[in-house]
C-alpha positions as CSV (number, residue, x, y, z in Angstrom):
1,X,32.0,14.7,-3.5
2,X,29.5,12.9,-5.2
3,X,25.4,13.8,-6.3
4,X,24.3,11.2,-3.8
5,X,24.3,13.9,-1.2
6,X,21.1,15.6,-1.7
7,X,21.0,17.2,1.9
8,X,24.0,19.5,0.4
9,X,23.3,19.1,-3.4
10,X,19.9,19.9,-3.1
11,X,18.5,20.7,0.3
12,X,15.1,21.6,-1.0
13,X,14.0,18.6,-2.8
14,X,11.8,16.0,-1.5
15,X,14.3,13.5,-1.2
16,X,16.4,15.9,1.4
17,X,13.4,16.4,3.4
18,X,12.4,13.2,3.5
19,X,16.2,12.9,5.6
20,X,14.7,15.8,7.4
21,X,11.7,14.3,8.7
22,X,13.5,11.1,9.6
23,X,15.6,13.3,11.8
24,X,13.1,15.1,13.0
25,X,11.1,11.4,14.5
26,X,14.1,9.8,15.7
27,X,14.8,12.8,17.8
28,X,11.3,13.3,18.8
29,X,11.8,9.5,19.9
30,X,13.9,10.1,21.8
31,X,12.2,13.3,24.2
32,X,11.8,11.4,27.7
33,X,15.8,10.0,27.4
34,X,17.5,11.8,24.4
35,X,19.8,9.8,22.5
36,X,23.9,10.8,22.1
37,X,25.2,7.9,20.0
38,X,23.0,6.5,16.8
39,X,24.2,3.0,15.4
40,X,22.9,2.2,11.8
41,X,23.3,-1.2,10.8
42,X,22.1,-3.0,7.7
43,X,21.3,-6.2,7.1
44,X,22.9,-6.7,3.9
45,X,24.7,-5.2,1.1
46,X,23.3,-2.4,-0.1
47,X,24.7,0.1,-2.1
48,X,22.2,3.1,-0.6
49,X,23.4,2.4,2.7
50,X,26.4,4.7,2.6
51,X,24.7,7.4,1.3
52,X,21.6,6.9,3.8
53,X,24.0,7.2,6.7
54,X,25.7,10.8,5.2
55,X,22.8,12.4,4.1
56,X,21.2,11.7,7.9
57,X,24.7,12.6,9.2
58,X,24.4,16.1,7.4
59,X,20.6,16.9,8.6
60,X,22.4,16.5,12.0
61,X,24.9,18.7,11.6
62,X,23.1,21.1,9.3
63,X,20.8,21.7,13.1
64,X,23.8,22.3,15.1
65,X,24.4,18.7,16.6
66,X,27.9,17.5,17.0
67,X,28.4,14.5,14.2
68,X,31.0,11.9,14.4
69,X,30.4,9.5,11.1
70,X,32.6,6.5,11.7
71,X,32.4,4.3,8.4
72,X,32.8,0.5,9.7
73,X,31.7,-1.3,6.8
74,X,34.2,-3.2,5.9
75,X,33.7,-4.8,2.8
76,X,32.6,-2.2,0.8
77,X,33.4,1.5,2.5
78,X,31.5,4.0,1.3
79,X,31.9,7.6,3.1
80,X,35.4,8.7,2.0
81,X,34.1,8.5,-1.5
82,X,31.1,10.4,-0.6
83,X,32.5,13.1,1.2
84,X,35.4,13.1,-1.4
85,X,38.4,11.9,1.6
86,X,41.4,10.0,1.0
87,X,41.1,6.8,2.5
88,X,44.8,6.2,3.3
89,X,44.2,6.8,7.4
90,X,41.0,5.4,9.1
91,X,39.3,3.7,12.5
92,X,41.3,1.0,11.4
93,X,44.6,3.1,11.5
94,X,43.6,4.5,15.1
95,X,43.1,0.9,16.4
96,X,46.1,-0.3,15.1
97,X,48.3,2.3,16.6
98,X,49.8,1.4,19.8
99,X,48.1,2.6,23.2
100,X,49.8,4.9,25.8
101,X,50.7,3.3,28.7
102,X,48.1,2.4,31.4
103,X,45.4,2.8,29.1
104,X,44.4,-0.4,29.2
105,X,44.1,-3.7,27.0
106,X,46.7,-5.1,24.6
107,X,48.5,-3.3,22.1
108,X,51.6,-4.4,20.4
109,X,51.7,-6.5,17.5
110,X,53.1,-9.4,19.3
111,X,50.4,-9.2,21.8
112,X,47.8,-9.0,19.4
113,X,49.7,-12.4,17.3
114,X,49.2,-13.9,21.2
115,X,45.4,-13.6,20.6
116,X,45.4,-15.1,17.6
117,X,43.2,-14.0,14.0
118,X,39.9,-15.0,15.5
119,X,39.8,-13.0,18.9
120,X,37.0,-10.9,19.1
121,X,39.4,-7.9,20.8
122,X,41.2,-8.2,17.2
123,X,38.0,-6.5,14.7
124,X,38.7,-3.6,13.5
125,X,36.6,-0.8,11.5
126,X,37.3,0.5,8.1
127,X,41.2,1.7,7.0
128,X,43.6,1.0,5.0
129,X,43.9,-2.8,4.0
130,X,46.3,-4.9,5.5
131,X,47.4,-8.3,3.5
132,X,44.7,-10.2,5.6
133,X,41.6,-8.0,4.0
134,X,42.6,-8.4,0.5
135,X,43.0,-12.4,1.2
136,X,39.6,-12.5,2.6
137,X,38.0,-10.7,-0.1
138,X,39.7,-12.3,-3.0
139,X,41.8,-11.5,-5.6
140,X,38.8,-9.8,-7.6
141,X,37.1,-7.8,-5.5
142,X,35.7,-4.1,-6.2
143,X,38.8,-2.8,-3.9
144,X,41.0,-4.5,-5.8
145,X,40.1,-3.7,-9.4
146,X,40.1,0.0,-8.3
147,X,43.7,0.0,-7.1
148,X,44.7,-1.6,-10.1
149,X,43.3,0.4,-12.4
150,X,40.9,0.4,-15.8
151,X,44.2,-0.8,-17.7
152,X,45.0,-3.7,-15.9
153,X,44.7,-6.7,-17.5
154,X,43.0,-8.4,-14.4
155,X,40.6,-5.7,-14.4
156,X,37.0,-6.3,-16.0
157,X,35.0,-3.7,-17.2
């Protein structure tokens, strides 16, 4: 687990109650119809975002609330590292496996080939990568370097 969790590496600091408060007014904005799902987006890439999301996620659960932290970013995932996961199963995993009967939409493989790449039923959150992620990122993305290692000669330091 990394130090960018202050809510659990230091609950009393500032910075942990400043995740506090900002729990504290989105539930208070929600009193007349209180909210069950929260969706945090971000514009663009930041590398805070991850760590945003899990320290939030924590004053949650810290209070008693059920918290289901689904990490769909998927360029540049963040939450496995933070909560120190392996990142070998994911959403990604659970879409990808096939549906039991009846339960509606397409699941095999050659039904989803039918679709075609750009079908909207076809995006996926955050898992393991298939072939098609590591094209669309390139050859020397962060991903990449880290599975090939600091001695890799295609790896810059």
């Amino acid at each position: 687990m990394t130090t960018n969790l202050v809510t659990i590496t230091d609950p009393t600091s500032p910075a942990a109650e400043a995740y506090r408060r900002l729990r504290v007014n989105l539930v208070a904005s929600g009193q007349e119809t209180p909210f069950h799902t929260l969706l945090i987006a971000a514009a663009g890439p930041d590398a805070d975002k991850a760590s945003t999301v899990a320290n939030l996620a924590v004053t949650f659960a810290r209070v008693g609330k059920r918290v289901i932290l689904v990490d769909c970013d998927l360029r540049h995932p963040g939450q496995h590292t933070l909560f120190g996961l392996d990142n070998r199963a994911g959403v990604t995993t659970a879409v990808r496996a096939p549906l039991p009967p009846n339960a509606g939409g397409l699941s095999s493989p050659k039904d989803r080939e039918a679709r075609g790449p750009d079908s909207p039923q076809d995006r996926e959150a955050r898992g393991p990568d298939s072939p098609q992620d590591r094209e669309a990122r390139g050859p020397d993305s962060p991903q990449d370097r880290e599975a090939r290692g600091p001695d890799s000669p295609q790896c810059a330091s």
